[in-house]
C-alpha positions in Angstrom: 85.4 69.7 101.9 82.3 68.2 101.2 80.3 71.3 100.7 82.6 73.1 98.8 83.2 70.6 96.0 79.3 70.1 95.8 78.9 73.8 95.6 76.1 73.2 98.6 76.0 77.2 99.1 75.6 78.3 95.6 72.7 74.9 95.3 70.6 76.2 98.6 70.4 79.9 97.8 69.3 78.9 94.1 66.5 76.9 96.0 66.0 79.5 98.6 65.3 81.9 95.6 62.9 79.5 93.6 62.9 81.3 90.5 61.9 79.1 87.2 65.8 77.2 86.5 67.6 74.1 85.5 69.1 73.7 88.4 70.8 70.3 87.6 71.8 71.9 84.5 73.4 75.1 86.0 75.1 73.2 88.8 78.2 72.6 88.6 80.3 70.4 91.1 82.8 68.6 92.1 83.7 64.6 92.7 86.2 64.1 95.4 86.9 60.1 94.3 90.2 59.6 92.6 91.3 63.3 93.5 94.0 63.9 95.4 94.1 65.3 99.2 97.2 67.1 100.7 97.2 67.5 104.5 99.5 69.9 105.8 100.5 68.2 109.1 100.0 64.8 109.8 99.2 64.3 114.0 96.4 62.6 115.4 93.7 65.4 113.1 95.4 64.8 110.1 95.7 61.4 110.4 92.2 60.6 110.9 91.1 62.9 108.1 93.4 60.6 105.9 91.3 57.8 106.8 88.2 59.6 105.8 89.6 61.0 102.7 90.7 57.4 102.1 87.7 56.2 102.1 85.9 58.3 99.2 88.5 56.9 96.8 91.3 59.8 97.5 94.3 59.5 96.8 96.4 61.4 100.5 100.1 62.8 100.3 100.9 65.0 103.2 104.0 67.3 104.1 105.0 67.0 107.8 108.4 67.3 109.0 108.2 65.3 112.3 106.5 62.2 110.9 108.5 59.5 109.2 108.1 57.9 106.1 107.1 54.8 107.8 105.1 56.4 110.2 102.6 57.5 106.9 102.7 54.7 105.1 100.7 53.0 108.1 98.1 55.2 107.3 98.2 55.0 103.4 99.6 58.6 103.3 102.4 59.4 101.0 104.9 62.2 102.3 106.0 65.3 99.5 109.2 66.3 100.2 108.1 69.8 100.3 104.9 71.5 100.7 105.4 73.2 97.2 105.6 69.8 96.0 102.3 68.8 98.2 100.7 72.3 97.1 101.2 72.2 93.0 99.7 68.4 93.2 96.8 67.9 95.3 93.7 68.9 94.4 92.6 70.1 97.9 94.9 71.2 100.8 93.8 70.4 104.6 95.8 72.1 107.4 96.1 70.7 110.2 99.4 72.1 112.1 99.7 74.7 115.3 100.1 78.1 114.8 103.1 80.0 116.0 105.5 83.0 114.7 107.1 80.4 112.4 104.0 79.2 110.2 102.0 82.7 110.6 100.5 83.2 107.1 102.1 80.0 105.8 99.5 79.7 103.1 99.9 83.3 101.2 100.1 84.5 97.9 102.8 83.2 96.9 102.1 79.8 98.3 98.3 80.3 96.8 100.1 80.2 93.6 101.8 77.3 93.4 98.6 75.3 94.1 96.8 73.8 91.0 94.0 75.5 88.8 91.2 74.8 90.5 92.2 73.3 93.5 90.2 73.8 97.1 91.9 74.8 100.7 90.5 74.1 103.6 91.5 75.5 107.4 89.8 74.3 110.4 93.2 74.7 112.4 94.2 78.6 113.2 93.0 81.4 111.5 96.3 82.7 111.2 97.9 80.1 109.3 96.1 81.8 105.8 96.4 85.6 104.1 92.8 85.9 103.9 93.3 89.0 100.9 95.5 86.4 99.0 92.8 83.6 99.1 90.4 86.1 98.4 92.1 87.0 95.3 92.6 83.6 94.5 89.0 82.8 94.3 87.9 86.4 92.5 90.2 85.4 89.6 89.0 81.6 89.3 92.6 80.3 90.2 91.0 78.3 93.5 87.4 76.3 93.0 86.7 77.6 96.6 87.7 77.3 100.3 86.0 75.8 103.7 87.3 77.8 106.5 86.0 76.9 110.5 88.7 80.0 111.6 89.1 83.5 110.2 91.3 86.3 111.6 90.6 88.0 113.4 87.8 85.8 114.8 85.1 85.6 115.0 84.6 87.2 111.3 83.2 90.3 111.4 80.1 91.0 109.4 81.9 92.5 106.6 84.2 90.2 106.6 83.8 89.5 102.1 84.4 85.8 102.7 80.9 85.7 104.5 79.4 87.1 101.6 81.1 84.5 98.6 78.9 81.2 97.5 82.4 79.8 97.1 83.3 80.0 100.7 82.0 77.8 103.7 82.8 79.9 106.8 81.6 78.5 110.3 82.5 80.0 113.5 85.1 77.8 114.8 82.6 74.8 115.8 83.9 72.0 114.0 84.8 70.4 117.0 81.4 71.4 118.7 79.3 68.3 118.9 78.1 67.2 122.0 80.2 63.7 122.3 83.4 66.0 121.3 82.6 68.8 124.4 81.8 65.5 126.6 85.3 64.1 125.6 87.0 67.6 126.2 85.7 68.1 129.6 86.4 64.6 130.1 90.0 65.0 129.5 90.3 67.6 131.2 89.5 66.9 134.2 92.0 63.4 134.1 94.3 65.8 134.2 93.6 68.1 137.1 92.7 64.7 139.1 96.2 63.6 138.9 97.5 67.2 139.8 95.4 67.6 143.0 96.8 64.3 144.2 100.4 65.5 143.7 100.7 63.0 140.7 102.4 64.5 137.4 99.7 64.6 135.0 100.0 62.5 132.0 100.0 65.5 128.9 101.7 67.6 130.7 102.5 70.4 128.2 105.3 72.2 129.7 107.3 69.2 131.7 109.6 71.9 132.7 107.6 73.5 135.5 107.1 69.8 136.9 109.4 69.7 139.8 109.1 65.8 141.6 
């Protein structure tokens, strides 16, 4: 979100180039304080990015389903009643839900278009959950400022893949989780899972309960 709304791409390869310009005066960014964020999903990822977002002076409305009102307004997140709602007023959109036959392509043309002039999307959950031609469109005609993506599909992107190739696209290759303390906690967790199983105790997340037999 960061990068995209200080147009870090379209800075580095003007530096990169070092030809003779004004680069403060041909940049052109983006101030995230007293904008408004709409998370799509509001679990444990989107809640902490409402914290975050919170704290560079954003305003955070968020469309989920499961989570109550009350639920949200712990977090200083408003809830849309809709995601069109969420989509026409934020000026960027975070996803951060599952993806599964219902949500496939939730975020395509048609939802593209009810976002505002200008606006920003960003997708570090499935790669899936976006029509990558309708984005594309999107930001060829001007109607989207950009998009930060850390999932394409397929993935990983192939090399001609024309979002690898835009200054108004941050792609990464699924590595937003990737830092050292975050594999440490994974493994971590994992592994208070199996412990439980191999002693014939139920483990705590158990995803599927059904299978659980006592």
């Amino acid at each position: 979100m960061i990068s995209i709304t200080k147009n870090i791409r379209k800075a580095e390869q003007a530096l990169r180039a070092r030809g003779k310009q004004d680069f403060f005066g041909n940049h052109v960014g983006l101030e995230l304080y007293q904008t408004q964020l709409g998370l799509v999903g509001l679990a444990r990822i989107g809640g902490h990015v409402a914290g975050i977002a919170l704290a560079f002076g954003m305003t955070v409305v968020a469309y989920d389903p499961y989570v109550s009102a009350e639920q949200a307004d712990s977090l200083g997140v408003a809830l849309t009643p809709s995601l069109s709602d969420l989509l026409a007023a934020s000026d960027v959109v975070s996803l951060h839900l599952p993806l599964n036959d219902e949500p496939r392509h939730l975020i395509n043309a048609e939802r593209i278009a009810q976002m505002k002039s200008g606006a920003i999307l960003i997708n570090t959950s499935r790669g899936g959950l976006v029509k990558e031609a309708a984005l594309l469109e999107a930001l060829e005609t001007g109607h989207l400022f950009g998009a930060g993506l850390d999932l394409t599909d397929p993935e990983p992107a192939p090399p001609d893949n024309p979002s690898l190739h835009r200054n108004d696209v941050i792609v990464t290759p699924h590595v937003a989780s990737a830092t050292q303390a975050g594999k440490d906690r994974l493994y971590e967790i994992a592994i208070t899972q199996v412990l439980p199983y191999l002693r014939g105790e139920r483990p705590a997340n158990l995803v599927n309960p059904e299978v659980w037999k006592d």
